[in-house]
MMTF fields as JSON, N, C-alpha, C and O atoms, coordinates in Angstrom:
{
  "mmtfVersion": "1.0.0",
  "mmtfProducer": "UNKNOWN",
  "numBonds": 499,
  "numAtoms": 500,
  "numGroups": 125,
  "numChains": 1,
  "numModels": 1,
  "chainsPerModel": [1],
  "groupsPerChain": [125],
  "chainIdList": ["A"],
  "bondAtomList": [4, 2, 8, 6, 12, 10, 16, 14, 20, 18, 24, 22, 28, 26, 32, 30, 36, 34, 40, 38, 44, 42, 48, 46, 52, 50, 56, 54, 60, 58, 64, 62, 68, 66, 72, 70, 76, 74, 80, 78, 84, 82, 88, 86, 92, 90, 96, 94, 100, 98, 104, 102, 108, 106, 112, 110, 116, 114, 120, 118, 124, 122, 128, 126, 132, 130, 136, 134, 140, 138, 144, 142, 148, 146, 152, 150, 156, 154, 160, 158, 164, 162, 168, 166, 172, 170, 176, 174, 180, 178, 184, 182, 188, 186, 192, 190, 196, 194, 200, 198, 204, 202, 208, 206, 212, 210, 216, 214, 220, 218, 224, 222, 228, 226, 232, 230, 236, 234, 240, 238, 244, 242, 248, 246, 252, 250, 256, 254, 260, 258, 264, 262, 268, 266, 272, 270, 276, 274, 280, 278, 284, 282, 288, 286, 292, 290, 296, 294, 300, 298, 304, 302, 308, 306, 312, 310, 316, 314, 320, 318, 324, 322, 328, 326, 332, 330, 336, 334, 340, 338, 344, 342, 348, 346, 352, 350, 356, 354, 360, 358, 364, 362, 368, 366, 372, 370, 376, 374, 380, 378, 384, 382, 388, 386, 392, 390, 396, 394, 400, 398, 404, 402, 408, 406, 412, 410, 416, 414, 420, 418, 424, 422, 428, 426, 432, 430, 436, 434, 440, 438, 444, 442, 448, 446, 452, 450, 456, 454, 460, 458, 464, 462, 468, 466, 472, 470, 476, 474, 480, 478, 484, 482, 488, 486, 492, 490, 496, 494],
  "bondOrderList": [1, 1, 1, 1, 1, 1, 1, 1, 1, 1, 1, 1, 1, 1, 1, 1, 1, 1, 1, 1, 1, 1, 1, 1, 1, 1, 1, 1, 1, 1, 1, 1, 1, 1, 1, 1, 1, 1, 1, 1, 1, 1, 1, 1, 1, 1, 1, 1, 1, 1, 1, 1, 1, 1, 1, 1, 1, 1, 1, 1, 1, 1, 1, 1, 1, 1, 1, 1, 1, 1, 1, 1, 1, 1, 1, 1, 1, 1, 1, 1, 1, 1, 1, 1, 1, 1, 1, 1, 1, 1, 1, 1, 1, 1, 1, 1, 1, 1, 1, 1, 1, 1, 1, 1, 1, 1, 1, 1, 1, 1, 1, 1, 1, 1, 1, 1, 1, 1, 1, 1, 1, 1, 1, 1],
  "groupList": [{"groupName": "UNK", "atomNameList": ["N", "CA", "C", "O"], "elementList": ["N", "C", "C", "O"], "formalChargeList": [0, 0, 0, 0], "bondAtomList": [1, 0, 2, 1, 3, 2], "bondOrderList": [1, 1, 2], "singleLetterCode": "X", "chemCompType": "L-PEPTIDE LINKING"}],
  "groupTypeList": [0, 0, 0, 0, 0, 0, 0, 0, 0, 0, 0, 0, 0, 0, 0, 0, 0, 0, 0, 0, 0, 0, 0, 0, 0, 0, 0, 0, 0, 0, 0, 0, 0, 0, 0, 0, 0, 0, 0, 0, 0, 0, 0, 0, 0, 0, 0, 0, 0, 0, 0, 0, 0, 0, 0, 0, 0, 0, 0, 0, 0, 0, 0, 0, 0, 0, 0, 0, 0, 0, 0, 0, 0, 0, 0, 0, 0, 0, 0, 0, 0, 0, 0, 0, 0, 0, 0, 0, 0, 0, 0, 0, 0, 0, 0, 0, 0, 0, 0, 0, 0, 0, 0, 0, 0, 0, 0, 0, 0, 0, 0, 0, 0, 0, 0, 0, 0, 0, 0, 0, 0, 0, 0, 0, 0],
  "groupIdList": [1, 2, 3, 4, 5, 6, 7, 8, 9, 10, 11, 12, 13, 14, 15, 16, 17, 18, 19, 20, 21, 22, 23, 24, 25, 26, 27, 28, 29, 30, 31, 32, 33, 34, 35, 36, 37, 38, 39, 40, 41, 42, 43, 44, 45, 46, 47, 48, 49, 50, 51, 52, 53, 54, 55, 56, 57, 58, 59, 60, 61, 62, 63, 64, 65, 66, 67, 68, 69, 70, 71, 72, 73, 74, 75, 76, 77, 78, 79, 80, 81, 82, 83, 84, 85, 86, 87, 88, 89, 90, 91, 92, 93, 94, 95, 96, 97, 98, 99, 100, 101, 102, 103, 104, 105, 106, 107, 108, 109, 110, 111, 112, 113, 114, 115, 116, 117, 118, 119, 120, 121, 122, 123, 124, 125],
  "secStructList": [7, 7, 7, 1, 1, 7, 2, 2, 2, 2, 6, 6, 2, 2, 2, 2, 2, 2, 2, 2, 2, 0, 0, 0, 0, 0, 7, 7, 7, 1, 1, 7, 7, 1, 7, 3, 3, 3, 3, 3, 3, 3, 7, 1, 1, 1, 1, 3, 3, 3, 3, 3, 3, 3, 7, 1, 1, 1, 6, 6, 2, 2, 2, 2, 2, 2, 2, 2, 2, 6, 6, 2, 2, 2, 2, 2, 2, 2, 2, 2, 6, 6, 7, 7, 7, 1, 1, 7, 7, 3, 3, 3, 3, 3, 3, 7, 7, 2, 2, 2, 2, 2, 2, 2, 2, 2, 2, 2, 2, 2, 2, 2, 2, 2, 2, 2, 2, 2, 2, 2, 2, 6, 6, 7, 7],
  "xCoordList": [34.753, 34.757, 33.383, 32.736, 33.025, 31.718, 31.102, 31.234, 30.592, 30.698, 30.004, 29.051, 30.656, 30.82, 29.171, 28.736, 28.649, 27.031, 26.403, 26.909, 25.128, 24.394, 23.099, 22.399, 23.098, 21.401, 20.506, 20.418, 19.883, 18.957, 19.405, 18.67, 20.45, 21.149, 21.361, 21.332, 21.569, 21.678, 20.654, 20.593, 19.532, 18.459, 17.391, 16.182, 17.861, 17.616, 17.864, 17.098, 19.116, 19.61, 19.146, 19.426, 18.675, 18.107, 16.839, 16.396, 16.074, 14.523, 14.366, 13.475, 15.522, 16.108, 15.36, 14.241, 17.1, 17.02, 15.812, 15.439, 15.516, 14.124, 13.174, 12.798, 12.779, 11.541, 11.787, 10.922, 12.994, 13.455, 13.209, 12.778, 13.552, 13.546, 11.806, 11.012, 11.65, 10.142, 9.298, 8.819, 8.976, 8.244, 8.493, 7.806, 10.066, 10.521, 9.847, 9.183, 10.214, 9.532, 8.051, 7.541, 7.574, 6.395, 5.131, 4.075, 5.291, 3.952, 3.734, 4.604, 2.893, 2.954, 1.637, 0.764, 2.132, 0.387, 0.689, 1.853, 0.041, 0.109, -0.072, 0.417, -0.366, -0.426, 1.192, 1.697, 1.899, 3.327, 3.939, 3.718, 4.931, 5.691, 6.95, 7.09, 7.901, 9.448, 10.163, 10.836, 9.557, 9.692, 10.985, 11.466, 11.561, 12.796, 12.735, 12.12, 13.422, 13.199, 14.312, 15.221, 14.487, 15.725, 16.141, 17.162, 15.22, 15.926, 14.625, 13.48, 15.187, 14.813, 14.9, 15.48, 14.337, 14.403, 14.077, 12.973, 14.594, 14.062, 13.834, 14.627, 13.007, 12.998, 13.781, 13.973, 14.262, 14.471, 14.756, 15.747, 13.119, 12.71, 12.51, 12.482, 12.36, 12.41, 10.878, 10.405, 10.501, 8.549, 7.98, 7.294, 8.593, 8.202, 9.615, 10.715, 9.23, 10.179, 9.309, 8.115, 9.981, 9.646, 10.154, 11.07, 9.907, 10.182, 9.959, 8.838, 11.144, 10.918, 11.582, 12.608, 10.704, 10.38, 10.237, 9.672, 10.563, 10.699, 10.13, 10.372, 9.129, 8.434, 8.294, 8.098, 8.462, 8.649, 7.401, 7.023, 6.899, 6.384, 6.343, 6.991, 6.029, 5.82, 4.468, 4.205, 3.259, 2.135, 1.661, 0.674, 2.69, 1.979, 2.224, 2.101, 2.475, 3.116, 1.83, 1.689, 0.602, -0.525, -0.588, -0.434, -0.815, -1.348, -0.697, -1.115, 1.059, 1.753, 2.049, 2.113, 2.284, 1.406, 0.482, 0.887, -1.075, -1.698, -1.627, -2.269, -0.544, -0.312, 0.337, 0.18, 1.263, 2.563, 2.062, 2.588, 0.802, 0.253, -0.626, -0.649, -1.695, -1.765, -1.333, -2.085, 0.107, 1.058, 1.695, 2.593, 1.553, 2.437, 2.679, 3.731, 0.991, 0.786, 2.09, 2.841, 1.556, 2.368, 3.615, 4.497, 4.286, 5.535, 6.065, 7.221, 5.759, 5.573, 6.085, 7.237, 4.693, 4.948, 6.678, 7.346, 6.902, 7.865, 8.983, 9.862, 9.151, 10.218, 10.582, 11.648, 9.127, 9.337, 10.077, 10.778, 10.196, 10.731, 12.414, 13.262, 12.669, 14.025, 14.561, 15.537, 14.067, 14.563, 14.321, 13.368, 15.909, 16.36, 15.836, 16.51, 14.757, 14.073, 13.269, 12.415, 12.81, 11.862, 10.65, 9.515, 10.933, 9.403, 9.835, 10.984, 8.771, 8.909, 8.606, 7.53, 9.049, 8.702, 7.269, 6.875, 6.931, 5.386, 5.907, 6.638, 5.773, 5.783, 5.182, 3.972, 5.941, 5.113, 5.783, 6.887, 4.837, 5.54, 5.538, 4.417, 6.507, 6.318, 7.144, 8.199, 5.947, 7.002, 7.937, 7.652, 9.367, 10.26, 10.7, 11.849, 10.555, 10.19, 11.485, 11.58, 12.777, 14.082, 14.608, 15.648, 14.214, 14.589, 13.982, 14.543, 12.966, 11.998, 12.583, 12.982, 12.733, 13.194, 14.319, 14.235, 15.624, 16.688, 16.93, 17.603, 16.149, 15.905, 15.576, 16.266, 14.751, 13.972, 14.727, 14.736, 15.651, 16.57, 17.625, 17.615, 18.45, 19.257, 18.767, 19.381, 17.371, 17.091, 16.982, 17.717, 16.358, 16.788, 18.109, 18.279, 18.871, 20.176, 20.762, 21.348, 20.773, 21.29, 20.533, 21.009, 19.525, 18.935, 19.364, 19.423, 19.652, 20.061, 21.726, 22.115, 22.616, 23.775, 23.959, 24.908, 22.514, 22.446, 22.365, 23.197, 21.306, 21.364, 22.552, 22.916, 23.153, 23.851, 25.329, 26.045, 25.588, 26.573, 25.673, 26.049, 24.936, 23.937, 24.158, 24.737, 23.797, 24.19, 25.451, 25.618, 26.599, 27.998, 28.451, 29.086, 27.769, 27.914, 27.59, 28.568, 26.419, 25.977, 26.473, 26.227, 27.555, 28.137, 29.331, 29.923, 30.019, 31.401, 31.419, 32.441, 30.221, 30.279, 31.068, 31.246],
  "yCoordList": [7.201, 7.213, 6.744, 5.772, 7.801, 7.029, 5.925, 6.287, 4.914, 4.294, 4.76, 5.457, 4.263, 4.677, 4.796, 5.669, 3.79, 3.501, 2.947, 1.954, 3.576, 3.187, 1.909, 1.613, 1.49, 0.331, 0.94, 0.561, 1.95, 2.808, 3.08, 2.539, 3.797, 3.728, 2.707, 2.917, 1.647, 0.433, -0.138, -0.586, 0.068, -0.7, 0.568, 0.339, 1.871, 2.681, 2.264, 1.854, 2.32, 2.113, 0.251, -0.177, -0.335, -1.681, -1.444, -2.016, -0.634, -0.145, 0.454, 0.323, 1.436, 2.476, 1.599, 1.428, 0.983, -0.125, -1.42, -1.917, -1.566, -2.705, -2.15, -2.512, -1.054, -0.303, 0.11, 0.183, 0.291, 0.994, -0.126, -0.03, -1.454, -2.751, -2.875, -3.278, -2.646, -3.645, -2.515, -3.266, -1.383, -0.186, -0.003, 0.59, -0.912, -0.668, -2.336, -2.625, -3.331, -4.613, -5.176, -5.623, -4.768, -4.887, -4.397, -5.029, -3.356, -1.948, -1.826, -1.297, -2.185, -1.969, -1.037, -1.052, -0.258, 0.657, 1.679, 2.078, 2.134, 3.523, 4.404, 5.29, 4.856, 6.627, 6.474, 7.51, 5.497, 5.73, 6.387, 6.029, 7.636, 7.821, 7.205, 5.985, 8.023, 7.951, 8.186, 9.081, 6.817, 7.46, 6.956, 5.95, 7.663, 7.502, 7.576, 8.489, 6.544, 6.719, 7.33, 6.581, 8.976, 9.51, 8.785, 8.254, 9.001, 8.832, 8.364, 8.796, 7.158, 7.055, 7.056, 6.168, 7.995, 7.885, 6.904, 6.403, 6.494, 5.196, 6.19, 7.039, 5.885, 6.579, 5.356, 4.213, 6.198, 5.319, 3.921, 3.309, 3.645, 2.481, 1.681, 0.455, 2.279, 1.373, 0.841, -0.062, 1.894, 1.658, 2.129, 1.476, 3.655, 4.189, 4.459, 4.692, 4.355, 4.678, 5.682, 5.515, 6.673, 7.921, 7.661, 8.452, 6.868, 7.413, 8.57, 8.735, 9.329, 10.131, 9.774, 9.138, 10.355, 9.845, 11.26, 12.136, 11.655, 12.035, 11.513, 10.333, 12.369, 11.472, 12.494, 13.709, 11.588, 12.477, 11.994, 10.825, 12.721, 14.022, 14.648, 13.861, 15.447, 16.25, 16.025, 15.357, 16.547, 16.191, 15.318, 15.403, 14.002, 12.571, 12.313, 11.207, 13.267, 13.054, 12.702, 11.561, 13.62, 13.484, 11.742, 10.818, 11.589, 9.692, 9.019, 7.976, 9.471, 8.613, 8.202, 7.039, 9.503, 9.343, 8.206, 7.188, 8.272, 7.723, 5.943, 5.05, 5.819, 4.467, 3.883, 2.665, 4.544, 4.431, 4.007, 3.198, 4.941, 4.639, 3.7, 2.904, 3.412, 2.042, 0.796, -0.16, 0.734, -0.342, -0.402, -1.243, 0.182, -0.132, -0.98, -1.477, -1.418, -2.645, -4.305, -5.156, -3.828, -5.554, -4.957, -5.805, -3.288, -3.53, -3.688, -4.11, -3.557, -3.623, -5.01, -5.313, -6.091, -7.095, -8.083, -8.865, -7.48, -7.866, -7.601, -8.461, -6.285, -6.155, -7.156, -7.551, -7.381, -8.441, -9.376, -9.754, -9.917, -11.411, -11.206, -12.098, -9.361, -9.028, -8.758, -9.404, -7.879, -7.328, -8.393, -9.121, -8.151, -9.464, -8.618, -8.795, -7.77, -6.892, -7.196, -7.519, -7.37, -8.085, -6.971, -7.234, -5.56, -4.561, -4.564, -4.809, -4.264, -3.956, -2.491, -2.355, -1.564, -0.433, 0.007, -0.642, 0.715, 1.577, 2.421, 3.299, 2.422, 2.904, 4.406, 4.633, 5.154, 6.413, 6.961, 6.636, 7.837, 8.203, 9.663, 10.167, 10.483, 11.641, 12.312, 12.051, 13.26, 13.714, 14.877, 15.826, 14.368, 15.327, 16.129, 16.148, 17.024, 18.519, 19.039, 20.102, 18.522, 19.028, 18.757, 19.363, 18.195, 17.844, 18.801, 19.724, 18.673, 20.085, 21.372, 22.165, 21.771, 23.149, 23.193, 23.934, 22.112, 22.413, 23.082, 24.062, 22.2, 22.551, 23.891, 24.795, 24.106, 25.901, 26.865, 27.881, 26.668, 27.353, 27.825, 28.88, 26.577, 26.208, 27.633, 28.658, 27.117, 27.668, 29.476, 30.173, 30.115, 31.095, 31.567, 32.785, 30.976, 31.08, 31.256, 32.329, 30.444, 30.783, 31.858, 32.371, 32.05, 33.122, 34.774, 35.744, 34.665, 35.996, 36.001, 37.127, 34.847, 35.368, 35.67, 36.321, 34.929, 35.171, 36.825, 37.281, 37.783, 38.595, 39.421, 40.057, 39.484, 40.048, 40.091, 41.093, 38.98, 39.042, 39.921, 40.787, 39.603, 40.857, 42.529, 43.496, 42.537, 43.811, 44.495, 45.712, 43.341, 43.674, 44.355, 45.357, 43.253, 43.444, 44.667, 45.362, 45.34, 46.186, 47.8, 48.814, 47.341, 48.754, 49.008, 49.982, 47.952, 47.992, 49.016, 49.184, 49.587, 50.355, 51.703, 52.461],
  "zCoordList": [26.819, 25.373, 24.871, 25.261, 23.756, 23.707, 22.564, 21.395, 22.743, 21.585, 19.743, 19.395, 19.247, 18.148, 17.362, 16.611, 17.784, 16.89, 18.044, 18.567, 18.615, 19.441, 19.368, 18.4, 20.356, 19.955, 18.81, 17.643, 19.423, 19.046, 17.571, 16.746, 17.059, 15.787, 15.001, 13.788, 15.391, 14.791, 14.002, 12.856, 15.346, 14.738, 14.091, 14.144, 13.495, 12.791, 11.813, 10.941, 11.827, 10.113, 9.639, 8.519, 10.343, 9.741, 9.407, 8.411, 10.098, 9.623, 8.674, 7.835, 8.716, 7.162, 6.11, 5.625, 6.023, 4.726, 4.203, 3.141, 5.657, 5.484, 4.649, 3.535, 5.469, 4.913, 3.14, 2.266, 3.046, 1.432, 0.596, -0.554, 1.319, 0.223, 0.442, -0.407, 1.119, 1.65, 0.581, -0.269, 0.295, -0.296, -1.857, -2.688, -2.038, -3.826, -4.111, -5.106, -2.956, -3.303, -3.816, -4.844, -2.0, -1.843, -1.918, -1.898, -1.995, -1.957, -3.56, -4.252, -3.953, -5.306, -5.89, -6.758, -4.811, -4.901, -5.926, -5.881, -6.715, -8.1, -7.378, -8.079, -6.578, -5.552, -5.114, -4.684, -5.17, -4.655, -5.873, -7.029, -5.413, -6.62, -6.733, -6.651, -6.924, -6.63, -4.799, -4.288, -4.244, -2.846, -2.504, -3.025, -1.614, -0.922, 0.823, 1.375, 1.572, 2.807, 3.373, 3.73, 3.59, 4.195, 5.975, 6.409, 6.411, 7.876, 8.747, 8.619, 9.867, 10.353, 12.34, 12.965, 12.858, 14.146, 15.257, 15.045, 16.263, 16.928, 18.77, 19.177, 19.261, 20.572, 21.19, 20.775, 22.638, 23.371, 23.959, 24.359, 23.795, 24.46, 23.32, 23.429, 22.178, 21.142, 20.564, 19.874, 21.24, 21.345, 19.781, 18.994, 19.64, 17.95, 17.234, 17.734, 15.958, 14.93, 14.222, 13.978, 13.938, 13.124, 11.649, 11.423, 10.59, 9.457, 8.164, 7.683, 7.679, 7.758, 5.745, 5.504, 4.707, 3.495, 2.535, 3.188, 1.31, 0.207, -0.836, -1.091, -1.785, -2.43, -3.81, -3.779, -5.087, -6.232, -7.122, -7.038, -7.798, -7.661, -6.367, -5.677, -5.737, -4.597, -4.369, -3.369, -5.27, -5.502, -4.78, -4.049, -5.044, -4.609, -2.561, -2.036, -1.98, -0.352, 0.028, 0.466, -0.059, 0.811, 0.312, 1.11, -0.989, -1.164, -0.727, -0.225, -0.751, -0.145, 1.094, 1.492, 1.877, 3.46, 3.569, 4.131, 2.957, 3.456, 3.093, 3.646, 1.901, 1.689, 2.568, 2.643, 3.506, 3.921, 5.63, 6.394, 5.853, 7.142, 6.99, 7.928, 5.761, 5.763, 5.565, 5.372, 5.609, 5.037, 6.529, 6.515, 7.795, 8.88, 9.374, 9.778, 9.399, 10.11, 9.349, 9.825, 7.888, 7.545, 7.317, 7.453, 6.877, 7.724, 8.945, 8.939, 9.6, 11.057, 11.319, 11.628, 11.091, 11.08, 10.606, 11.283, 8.98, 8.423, 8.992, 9.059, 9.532, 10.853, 12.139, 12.612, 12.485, 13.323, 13.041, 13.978, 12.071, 11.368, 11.334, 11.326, 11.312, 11.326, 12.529, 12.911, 13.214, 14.473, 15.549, 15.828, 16.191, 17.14, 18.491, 19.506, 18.577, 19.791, 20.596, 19.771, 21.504, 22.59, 22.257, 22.655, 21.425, 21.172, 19.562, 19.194, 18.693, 17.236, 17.366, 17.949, 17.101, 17.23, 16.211, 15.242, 16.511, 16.094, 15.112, 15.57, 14.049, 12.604, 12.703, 12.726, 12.744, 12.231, 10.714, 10.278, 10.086, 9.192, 8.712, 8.787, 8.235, 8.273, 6.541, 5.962, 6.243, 4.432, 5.064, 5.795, 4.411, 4.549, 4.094, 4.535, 3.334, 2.335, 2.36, 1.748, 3.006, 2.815, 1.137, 0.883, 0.341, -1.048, -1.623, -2.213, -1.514, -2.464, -1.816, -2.669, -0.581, 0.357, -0.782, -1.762, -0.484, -1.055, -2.628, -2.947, -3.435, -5.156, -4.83, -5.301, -4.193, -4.343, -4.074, -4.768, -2.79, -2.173, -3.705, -4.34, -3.912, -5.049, -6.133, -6.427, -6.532, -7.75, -7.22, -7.92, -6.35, -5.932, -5.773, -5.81, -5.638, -5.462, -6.612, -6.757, -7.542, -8.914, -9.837, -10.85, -9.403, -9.795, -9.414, -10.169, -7.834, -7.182, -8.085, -8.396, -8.466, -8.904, -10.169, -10.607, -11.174, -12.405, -12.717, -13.5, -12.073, -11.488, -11.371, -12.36, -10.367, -9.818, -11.083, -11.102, -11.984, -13.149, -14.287, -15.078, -14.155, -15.55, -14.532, -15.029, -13.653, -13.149, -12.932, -13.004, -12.576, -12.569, -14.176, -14.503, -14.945, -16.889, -17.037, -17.31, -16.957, -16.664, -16.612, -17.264, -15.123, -14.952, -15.28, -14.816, -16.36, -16.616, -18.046, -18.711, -18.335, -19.793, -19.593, -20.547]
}
């Protein structure tokens, strides 16, 4: 049977949330927009964490990226103070374009059916 929530998972979802408080808290940089931290990956060994981030405007990903990779280090650190881990994992960070994909998708979508009821309207004369 397999267990329900793994190491690796666990101490995902604590980096999750750290990082979300630590970036709405602490980072008080103006190139940040409306950022959100969707998901975070942990390898293995517990060596890197992949976080993986949404950022509104869209515009603002490249600045925010680069705030986000210069902020690793003292999150990094601040993790330490949390994680009960013998390694702090290595911060990477990556923009996740599934929010913007989705809206676009969406808006195509309601568009192809907006469409398609003007054409149905159409042939009922």
């Amino acid at each position: 049977m397999p267990r329900e929530f793994s190491r690796g998972s666990r101490v995902a979802d604590l980096i999750q949330r750290e990082i979300a408080i630590m970036v709405q808290r602490e980072l008080k940089d103006p190139r940040i927009g409306m950022l959100t931290i969707n998901d975070v990956k942990v390898s293995r060994d517990l060596s890197y964490a992949d976080v993986y981030f949404t950022v509104l405007p869209e515009d603002r990903a490249e600045q925010s990226q680069e705030v986000l990779d210069g902020a690793a280090g003292f999150l990094r650190s601040h993790l330490s103070r949390i994680l009960n881990t013998r390694v702090v994992p290595t911060l990477r960070f990556h923009y996740d374009p599934t929010l913007v994909e989705g809206q676009r998708m969406d808006q195509v979508i309601s568009e192809a059916r907006a469409r398609d009821r003007n054409s149905s309207d159409g042939n009922r004369d």
